[in-house]
C-alpha positions as CSV (number, residue, x, y, z in Angstrom):
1,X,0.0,0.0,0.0
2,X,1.6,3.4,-1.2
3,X,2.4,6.2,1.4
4,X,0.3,9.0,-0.1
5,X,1.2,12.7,-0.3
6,X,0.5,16.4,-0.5
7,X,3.2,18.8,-1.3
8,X,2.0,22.5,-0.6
9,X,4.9,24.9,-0.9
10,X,4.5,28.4,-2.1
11,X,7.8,28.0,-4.5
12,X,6.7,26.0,-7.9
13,X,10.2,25.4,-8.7
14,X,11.1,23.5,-5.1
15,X,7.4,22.3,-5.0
16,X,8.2,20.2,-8.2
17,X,12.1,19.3,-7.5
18,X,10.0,17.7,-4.0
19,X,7.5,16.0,-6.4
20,X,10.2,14.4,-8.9
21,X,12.3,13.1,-6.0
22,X,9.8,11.3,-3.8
23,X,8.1,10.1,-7.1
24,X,11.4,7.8,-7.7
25,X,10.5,5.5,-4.4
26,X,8.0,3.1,-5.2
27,X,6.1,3.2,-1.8
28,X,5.4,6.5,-2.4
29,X,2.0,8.2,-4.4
30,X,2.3,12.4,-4.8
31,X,-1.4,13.4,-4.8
32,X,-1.9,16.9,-5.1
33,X,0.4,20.0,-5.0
34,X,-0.8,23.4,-3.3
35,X,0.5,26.6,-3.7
36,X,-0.5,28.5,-0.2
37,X,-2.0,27.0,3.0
38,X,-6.1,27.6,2.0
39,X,-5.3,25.6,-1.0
40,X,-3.4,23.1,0.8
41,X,-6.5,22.9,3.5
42,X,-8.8,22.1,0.8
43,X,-6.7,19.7,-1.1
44,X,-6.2,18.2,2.2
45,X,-9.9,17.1,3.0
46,X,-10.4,16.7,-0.9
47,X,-7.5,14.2,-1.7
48,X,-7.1,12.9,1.8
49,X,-3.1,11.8,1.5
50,X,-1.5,10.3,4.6
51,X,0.9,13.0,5.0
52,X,1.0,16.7,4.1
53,X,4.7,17.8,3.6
54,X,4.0,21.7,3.9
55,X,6.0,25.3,4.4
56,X,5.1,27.6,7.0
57,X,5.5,31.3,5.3
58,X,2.7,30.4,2.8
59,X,0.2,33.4,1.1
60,X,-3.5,33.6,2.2
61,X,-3.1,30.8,5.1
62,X,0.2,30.4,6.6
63,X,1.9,26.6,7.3
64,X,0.9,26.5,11.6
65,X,-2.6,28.1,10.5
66,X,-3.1,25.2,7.9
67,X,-1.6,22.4,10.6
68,X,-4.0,23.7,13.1
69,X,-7.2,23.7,10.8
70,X,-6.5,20.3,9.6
71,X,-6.3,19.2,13.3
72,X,-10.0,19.7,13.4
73,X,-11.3,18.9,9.9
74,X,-8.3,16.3,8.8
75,X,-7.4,14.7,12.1
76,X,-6.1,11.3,10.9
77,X,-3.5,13.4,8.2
78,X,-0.1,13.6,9.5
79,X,1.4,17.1,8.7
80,X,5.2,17.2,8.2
81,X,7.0,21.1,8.4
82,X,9.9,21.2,5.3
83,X,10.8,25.2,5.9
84,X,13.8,27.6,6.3
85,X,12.6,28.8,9.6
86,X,15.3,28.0,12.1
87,X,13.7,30.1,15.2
88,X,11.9,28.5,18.1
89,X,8.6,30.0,17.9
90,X,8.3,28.4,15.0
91,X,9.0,25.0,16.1
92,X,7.6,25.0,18.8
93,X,4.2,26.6,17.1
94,X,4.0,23.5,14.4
95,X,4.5,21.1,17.1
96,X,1.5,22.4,19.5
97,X,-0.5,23.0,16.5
98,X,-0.1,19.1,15.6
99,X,3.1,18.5,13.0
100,X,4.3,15.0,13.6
101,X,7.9,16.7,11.7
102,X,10.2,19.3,11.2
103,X,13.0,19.8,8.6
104,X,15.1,22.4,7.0
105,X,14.6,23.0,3.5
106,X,18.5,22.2,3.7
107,X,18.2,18.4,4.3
108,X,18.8,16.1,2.0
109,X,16.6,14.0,-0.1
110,X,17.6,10.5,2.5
111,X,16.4,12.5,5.2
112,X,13.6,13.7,4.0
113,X,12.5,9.9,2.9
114,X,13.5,8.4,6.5
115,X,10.7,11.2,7.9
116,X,7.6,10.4,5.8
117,X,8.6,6.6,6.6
118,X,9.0,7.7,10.3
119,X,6.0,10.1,10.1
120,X,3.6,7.4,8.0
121,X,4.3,4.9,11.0
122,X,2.9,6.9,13.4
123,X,6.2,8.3,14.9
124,X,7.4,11.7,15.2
125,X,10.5,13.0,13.1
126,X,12.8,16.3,14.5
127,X,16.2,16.6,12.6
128,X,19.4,16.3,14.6
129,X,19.0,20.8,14.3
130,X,15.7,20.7,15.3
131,X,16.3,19.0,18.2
132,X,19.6,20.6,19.0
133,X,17.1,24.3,19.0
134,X,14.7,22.7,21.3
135,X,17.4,21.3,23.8
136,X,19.6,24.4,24.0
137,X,15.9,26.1,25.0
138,X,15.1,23.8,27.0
139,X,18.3,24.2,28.9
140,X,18.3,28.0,28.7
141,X,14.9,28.8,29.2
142,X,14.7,32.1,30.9
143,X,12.4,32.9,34.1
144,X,10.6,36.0,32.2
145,X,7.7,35.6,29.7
146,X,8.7,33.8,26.5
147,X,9.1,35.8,23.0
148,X,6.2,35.3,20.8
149,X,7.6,36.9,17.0
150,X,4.9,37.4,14.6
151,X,5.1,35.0,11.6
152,X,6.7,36.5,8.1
153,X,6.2,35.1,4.5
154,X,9.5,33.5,3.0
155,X,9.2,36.9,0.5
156,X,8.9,39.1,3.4
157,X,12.3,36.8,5.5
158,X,14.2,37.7,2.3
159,X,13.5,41.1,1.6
160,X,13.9,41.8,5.4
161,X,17.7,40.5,4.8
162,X,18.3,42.1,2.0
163,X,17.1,45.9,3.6
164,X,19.2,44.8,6.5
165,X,22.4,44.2,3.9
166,X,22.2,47.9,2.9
167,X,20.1,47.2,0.0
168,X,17.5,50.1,-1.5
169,X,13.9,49.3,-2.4
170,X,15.0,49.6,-6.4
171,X,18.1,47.2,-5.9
172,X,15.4,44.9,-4.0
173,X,13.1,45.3,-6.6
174,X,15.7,44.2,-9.8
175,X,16.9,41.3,-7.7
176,X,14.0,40.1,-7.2
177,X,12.3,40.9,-10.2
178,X,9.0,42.5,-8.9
179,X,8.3,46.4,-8.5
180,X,9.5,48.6,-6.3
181,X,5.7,49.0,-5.0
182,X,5.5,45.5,-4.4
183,X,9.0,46.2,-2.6
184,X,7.5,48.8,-0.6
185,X,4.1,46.6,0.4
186,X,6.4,44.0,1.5
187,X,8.2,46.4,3.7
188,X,4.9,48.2,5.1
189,X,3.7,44.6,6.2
190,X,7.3,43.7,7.9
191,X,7.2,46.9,9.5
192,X,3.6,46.0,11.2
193,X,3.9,42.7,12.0
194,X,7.1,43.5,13.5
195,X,6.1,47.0,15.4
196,X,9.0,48.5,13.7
197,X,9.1,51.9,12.5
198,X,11.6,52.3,10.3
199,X,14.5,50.8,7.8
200,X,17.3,51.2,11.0
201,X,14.8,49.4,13.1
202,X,14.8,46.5,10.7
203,X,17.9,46.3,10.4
204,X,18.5,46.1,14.3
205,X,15.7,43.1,14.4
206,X,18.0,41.3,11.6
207,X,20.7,41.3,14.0
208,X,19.1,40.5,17.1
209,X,17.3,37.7,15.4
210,X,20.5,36.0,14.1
211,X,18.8,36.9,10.0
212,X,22.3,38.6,9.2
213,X,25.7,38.6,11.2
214,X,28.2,41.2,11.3
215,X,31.7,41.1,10.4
């Protein structure tokens, strides 16, 4: 009996590159792709796969919303986090919201096989940096209230780093091939999720937040 699965990544290019991989093992049936987390909700309770391997900076529903939905209206799907976001917030969000797994978009493709298998069984799967984050908090958990940090969009993580690097709203705009407009609505949202107020102030975050390093 194939394991089967539901890719929902914002990213077409890695969303595919996902689908062509884990379409080589024979155990395995891809079922759906979605693009942003409402579409992976629907596609969810529509296609009913085993496992959901899903981002959390998604448009229109993000990843932990999705997980959290699902919970409810999906509760027998297993939901496995394949993101950049390194933070704790975030891991620990997916994991109270339900995820049975969490990896960085950086594993590689061996890894990422041994979690559905893990996952499918009805075991959870951390990677050896996932559980290395969640140890070192563990052992340095403060006394004082924990830091909640509002959730960004993968577009919003990158053109955060790249205002932080010096760069203007034009440079942004070329490298990433979108207006400067679409530059500047990007920055607006940052700004308010954040509570910042200004370029400085982002680049401060950045720093704090481990997103860029200085020499």
């Amino acid at each position: 009996m194939s394991i089967k699965i539901l890719i929902a990544d914002d990213h077409k290019l890695f969303r595919e590159g996902i689908i062509t991989l884990l379409s080589e093992d024979p155990e395995i049936e891809i079922v759906g792709q979605a693009e942003d987390g409402k579409q992976a909700v629907e596609k969810a309770k529509k296609k009913q796969p085993d496992i959901l391997i899903m981002d959390i900076g998604m448009p229109k529903i993000n990843g932990m919303e999705a997980t959290k939905i699902l919970q409810t209206e999906a509760p027998d799907l297993k939901v496995i986090a394949l993101t950049m976001h390194s933070e704790k917030h975030f891991i620990k969000g997916m994991l109270e919201v339900g995820a049975y797994g969490y990896l960085f978009k950086n594993c590689d493709y061996d890894e990422l096989l041994q979690a559905v298998k893990t996952v499918y069984s009805g075991k959870k799967y951390l990677s050896d940096e996932i559980t290395e984050v969640i140890i070192h908090d563990y052992i340095g958990k403060s006394t004082g209230s924990e830091e909640h940090d509002p959730i960004l969009s993968d577009r919003e993580l990158e053109i955060l780093k790249l205002y932080a690097e010096g760069k203007s709203s034009k440079e942004i705009a070329d490298k990433l091939f979108i207006s400067v407009k679409t530059v500047g609505t990007h920055k607006q949202n940052i700004l308010t999720k954040l509570d910042l107020n200004s370029t400085a102030d982002m680049v401060k975050y950045a720093i704090k937040k481990g997103i860029i390093t200085l020499w």
